[in-house]
C-alpha positions, -999 to 999 in steps of 0.1 A, spaced: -106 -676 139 -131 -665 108 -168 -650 111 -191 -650 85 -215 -617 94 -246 -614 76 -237 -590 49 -267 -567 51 -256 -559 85 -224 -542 80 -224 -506 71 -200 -480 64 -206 -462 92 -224 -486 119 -238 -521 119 -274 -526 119 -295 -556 124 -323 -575 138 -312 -596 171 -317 -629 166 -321 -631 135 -297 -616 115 -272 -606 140 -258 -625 175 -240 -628 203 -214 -645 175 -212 -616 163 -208 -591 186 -176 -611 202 -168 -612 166 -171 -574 165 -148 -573 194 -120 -592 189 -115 -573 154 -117 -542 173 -92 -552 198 -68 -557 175 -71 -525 154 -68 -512 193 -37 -534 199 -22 -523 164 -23 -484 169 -8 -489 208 -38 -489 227 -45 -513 254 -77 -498 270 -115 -491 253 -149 -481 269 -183 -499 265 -216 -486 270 -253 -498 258 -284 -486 251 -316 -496 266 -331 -519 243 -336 -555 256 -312 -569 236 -284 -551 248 -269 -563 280 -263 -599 255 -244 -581 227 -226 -560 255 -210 -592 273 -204 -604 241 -186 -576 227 -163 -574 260 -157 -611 257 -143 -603 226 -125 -576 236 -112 -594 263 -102 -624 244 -81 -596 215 -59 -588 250 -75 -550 259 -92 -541 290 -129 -530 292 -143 -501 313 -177 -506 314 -197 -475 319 -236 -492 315 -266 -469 300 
C-alpha cells in the first residue's frame, strides 16, 4: 500500500503539520504501519504510544495504533 504525505511535513527529526489540513488520520496510520515494520525488521514485536494534549490528538493516536496494529506489533498505550 503507498502514501503520498505532504512533503512539507516530514522532517529529519519529527513531522510537523497542521491537522486537517496538511496532515490526517491517513497519515498517521501511514506513519504506523512504516514504523511497524522497521519494528518488525530489527526483531521487535512490542512499541509504546502516548499523546499530548492538544485536541487533535486522541484522532492521530488511534490512527497511529491502527497502523501499528495492521504492521503486526502490539500497542501499549500509556495516554497523556
Amino acid at each position: 500500500m503507498s502514501h503520498r504525505f505532504d512533503p512539507t511535513v516530514l522532517r529529519e527529526y519529527d513531522i510537523r503539520g497542521v491537522v486537517g489540513d496538511m496532515l490526517g488520520a491517513a497519515d498517521a496510520h501511514a506513519v504506523g504501519r512504516s514504523f511497524a515494520t522497521c519494528i518488525r525488521h530489527a526483531g521487535g514485536h512490542r512499541v509504546v504510544v502516548g499523546r499530548d494534549g492538544r485536541l487533535s490528538s486522541p484522532m492521530l493516536e488511534e490512527a497511529l495504533v491502527e497502523g501499528l496494529a495492521a504492521g503486526g506489533v502490539d500497542v501499549v498505550r500509556i495516554g497523556l
